[in-house]
C-alpha positions as CSV (number, residue, x, y, z in Angstrom):
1,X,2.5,-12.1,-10.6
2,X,1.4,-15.5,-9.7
3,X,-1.8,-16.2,-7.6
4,X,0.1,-17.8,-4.8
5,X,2.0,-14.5,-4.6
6,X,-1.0,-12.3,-4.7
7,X,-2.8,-14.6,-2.0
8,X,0.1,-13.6,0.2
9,X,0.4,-10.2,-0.2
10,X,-3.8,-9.7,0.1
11,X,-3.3,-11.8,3.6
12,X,-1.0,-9.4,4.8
13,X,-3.1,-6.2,4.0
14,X,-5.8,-7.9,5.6
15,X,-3.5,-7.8,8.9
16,X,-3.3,-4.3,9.2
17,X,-6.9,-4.3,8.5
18,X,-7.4,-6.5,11.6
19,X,-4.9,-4.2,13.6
20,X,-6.4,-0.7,12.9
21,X,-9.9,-2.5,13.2
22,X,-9.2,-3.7,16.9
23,X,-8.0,-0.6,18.0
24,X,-10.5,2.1,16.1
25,X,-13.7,0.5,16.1
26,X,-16.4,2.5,18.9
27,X,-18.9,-0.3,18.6
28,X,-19.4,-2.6,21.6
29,X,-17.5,-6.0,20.8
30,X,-20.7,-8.0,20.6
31,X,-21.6,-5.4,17.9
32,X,-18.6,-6.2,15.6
33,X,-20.0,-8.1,12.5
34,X,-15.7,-8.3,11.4
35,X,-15.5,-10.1,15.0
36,X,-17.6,-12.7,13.5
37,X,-16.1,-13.2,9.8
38,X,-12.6,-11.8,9.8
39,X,-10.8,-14.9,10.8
40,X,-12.6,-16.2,8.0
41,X,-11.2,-14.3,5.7
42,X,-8.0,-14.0,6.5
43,X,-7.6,-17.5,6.6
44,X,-9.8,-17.9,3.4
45,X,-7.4,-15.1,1.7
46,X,-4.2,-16.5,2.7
47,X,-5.6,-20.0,0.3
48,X,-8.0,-21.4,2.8
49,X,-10.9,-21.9,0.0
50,X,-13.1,-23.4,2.3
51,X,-12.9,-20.7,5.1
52,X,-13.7,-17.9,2.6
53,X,-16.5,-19.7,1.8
54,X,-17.5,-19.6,5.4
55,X,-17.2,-15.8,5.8
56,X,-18.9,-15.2,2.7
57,X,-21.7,-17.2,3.4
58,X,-21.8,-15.5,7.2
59,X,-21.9,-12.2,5.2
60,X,-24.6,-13.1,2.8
61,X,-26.6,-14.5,6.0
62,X,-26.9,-11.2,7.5
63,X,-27.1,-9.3,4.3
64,X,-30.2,-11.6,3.9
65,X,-31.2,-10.3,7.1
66,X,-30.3,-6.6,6.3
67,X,-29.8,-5.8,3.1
68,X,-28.3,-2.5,4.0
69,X,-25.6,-3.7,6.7
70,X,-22.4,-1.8,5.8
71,X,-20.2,-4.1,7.6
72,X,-21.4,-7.0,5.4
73,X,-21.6,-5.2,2.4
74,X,-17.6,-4.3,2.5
75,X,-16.3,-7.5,3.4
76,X,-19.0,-9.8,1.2
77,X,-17.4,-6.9,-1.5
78,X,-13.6,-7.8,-1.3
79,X,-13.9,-11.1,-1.2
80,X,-15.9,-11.3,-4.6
81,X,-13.0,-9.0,-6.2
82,X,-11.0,-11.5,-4.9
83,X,-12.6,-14.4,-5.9
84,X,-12.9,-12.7,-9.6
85,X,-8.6,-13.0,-9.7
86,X,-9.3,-16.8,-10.1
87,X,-11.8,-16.3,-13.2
88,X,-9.5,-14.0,-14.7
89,X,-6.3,-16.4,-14.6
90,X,-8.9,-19.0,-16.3
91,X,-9.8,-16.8,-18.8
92,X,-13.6,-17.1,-17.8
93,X,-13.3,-12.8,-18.0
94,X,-16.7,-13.0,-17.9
95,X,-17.3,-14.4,-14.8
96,X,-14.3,-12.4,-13.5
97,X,-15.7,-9.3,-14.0
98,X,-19.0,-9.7,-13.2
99,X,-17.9,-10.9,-10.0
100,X,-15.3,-7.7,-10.0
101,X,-18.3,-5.0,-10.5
102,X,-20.2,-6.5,-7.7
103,X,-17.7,-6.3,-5.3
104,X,-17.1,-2.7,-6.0
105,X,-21.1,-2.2,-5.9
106,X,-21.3,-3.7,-2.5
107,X,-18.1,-1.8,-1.3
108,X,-18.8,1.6,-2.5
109,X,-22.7,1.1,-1.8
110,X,-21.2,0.4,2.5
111,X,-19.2,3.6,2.1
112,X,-22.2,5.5,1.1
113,X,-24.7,4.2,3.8
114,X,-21.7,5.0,6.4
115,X,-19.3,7.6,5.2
116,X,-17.7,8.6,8.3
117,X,-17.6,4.6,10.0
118,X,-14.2,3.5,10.6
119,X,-15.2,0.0,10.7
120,X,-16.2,0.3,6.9
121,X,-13.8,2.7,5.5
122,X,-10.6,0.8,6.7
123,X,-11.4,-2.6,5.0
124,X,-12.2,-0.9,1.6
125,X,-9.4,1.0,1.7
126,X,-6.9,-1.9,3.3
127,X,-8.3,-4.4,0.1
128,X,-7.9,-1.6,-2.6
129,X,-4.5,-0.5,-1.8
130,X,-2.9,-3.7,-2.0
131,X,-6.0,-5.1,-4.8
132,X,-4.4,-2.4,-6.8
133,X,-1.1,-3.6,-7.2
134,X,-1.8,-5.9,-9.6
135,X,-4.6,-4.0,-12.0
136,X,-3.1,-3.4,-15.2
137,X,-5.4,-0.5,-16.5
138,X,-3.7,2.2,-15.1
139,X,-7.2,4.2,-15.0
140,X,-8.8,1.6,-12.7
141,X,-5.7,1.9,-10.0
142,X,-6.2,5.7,-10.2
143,X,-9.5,5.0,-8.8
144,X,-9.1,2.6,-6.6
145,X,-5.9,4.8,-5.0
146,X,-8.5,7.7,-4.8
147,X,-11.1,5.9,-2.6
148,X,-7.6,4.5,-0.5
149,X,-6.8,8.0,0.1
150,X,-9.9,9.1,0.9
151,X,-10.8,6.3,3.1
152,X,-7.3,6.5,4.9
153,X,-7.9,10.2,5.4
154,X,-11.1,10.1,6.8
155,X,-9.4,7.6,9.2
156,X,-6.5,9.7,10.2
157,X,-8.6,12.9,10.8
158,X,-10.6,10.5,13.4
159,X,-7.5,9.2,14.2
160,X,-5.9,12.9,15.2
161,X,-7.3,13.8,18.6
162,X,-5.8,10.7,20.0
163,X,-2.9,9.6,17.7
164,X,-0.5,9.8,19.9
165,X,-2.3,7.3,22.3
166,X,-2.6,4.6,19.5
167,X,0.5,1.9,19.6
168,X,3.1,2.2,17.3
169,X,1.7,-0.2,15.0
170,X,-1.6,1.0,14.7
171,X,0.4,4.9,14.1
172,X,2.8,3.0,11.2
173,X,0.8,1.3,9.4
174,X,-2.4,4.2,8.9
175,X,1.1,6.0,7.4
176,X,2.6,3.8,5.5
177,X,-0.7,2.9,3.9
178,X,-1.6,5.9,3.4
179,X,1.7,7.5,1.9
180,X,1.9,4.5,-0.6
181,X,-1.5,5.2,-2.0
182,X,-0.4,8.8,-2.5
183,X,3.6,7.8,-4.2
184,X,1.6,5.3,-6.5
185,X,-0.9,7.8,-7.2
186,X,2.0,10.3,-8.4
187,X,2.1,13.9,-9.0
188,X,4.4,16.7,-7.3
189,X,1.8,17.8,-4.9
190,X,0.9,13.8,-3.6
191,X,4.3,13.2,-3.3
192,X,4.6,15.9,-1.0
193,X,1.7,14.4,1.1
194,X,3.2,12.1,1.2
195,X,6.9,13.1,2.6
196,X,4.4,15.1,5.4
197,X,3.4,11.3,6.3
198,X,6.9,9.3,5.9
199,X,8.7,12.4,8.3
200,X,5.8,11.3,10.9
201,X,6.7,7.5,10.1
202,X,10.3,7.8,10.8
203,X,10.0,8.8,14.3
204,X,8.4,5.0,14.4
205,X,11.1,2.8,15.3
206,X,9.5,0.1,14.1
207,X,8.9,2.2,10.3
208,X,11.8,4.6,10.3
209,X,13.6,2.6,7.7
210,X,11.1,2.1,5.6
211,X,10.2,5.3,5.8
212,X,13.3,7.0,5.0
213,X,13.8,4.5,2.0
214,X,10.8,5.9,0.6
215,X,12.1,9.4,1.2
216,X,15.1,9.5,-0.4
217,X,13.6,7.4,-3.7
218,X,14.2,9.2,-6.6
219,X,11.0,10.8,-8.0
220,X,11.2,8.3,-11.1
221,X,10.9,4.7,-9.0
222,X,8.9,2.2,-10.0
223,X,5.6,2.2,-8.0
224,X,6.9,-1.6,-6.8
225,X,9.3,0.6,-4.7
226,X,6.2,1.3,-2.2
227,X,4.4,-1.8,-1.5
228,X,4.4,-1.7,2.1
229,X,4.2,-5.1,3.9
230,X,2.6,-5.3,7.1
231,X,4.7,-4.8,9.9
232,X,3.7,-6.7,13.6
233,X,3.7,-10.3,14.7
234,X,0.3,-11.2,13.3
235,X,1.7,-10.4,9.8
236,X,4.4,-13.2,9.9
């Protein structure tokens, strides 16, 4: 998979990141440290170099600040796994993985200093599910699909009381995510979490096709058979 390719596909995860963030955060908007560095990133993920550099640095200002803000902490995370893609493809797999470890430090040390926050648990899993795609040890993509699904979950059992309320979007995309992590995860009893999820996705006019695709695949596809792409305008 070519870098240009991977650029693309990490932009679009970082939509649905933006969507579910806009609509689940509790935090007051002049609160939101994503406010402040998503456009950043986005931009910077979809091969603006120079913009990345901007939200990282905006991250590593207020980590400065507060060492233990969670919100900078995830974000200042991804972006050095995906900065480690370019030492990697130089061969400078020292660099690369230095810069790899970090960012799953920083990541996993937000999740811990705010398990339950919605705010930190959708951009880890949002990076990791499509970040994963393109790991080669299958052991590493195990765990990075376990944190996904436990991130997702956590998010959907918030996400319960009021899920009918949430837009269609917001609805297809938390189940589309979430049943890919669990179909590329495999096992008999994750695939059946993950029909639960994909029979929920199909009443989603927007989803149902996708959904039902994903349904009827036979048991043996190849795990390129659920990369979901974002769905919405903002994903174009």
């Amino acid at each position: 998979m070519r870098i240009q390719q991977r650029l693309k596909l990490t932009a679009v995860s970082t939509a649905l990141l933006a969507f579910l963030l806009s609509i689940a955060s509790a935090q007051k908007q002049a609160e939101r440290f994503d406010l402040v560095v998503r456009e950043d990133f986005f931009a910077g993920l979809a091969g603006n170099a120079e913009a990345l550099k901007r939200g990282m640095a905006k991250c590593e200002e207020k980590l400065k600040a507060e060492p233990d803000n969670a919100e900078a902490l995830v974000w200042h995370g991804a972006g050095l796994q995906f900065q480690s893609v370019s030492y990697f493809q130089k061969n400078e797999m020292q660099k690369g993985i230095e810069l790899y470890q970090q960012g799953e430090t920083e990541m996993d040390r937000a999740v811990q200093l705010q398990p339950k926050s919605i705010s930190i648990l959708v951009p880890r899993a949002a990076h990791y599910v499509v970040f994963s795609r393109y790991v080669p040890d299958k052991e590493q993509q195990r765990t990075m699909l376990t944190k996904v699904i436990h991130d997702y979950e956590e998010v959907y059992r918030q996400q319960q009381p009021h899920f009918d309320k949430l837009s269609e979007h917001a609805r297809g995309e938390l189940l589309l995510g979430l049943a890919e992590a669990y179909l590329r995860s495999g096992g008999e009893e994750n695939r059946g979490k993950a029909n639960e999820l994909l029979k929920l996705a199909q009443q989603e006019k927007s989803y149902v096709k996708e959904a039902t695709t994903w349904l009827q695949a036979a048991p043996e596809a190849k795990p390129s058979t659920f990369f979901h792409t974002c769905v919405g305008c903002h994903a174009k």
